[in-house]
N, C-alpha and C positions, 0 to 999 in steps of 0.2 A: 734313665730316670723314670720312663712312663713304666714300663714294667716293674721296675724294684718299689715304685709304690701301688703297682696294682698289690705283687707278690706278696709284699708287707703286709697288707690286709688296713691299710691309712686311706680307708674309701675316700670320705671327705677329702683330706688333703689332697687326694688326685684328680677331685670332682672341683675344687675350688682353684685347685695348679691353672685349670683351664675357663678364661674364663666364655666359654659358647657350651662346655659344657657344664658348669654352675646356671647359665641360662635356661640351658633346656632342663635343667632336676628341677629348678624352680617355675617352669612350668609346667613337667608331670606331675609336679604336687601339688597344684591347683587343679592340675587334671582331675587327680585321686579324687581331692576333698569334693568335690563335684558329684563324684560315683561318674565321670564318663570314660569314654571310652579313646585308645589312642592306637596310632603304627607313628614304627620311626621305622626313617629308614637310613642305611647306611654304607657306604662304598665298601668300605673297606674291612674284609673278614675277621679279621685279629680285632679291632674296634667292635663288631656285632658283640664278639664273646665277652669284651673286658665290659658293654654297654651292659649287657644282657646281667652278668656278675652284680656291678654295681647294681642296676636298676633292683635284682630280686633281693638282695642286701637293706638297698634303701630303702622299700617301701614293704617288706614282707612279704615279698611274695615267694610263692613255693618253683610256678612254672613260666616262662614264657617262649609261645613259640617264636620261630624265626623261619623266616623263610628264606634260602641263598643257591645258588645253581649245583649245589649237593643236595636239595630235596628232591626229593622224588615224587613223581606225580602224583602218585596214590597219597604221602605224605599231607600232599600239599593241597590236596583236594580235603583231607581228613582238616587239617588245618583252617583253612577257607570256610568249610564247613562250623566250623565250633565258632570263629569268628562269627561268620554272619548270624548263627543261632545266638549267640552273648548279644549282639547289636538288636537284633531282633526282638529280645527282653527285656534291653534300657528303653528302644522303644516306646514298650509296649507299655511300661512303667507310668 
């Protein structure tokens, strides 16, 4: 069921199916409208990708990284990096 409506492309309906994840879109998007800034985090890998899907679906966006014991250091160091210079910006704001 959770796959054939990711597969579908019936975002909502699989962001509303549950409801802890209708929780948390409705509070990335108070995040957004904010301009702040967030991490989620997530057990389980198949969840990162289908989260990751939605989330850049939902709110426009182009990238988001992820970090999970397939990054690699240098990754995750470039990653860590762009983080903390983005936080560093709202900041500075």
């Amino acid at each position: 069921m959770i796959t054939a409506m990711v597969m579908s492309g019936n975002n909502q309906s699989f962001i509303d199916a549950f409801a802890h994840l209708h929780a948390c879109f409705e509070i990335l998007h108070r995040i957004k409208t904010k301009g702040e800034y967030v991490l989620v985090f997530i057990d389980h890998r198949k969840i990162q990708f289908w989260f990751m899907k939605l989330a850049r679906q939902k709110f426009g966006l182009e990238h988001i990284d992820h970090i999970n014991s397939d990054t690699s250091i240098q990754k995750r160091q470039v990653i860590v990096r762009r983080s903390s210079d983005a936080l560093s910006k709202m900041l500075a704001s």
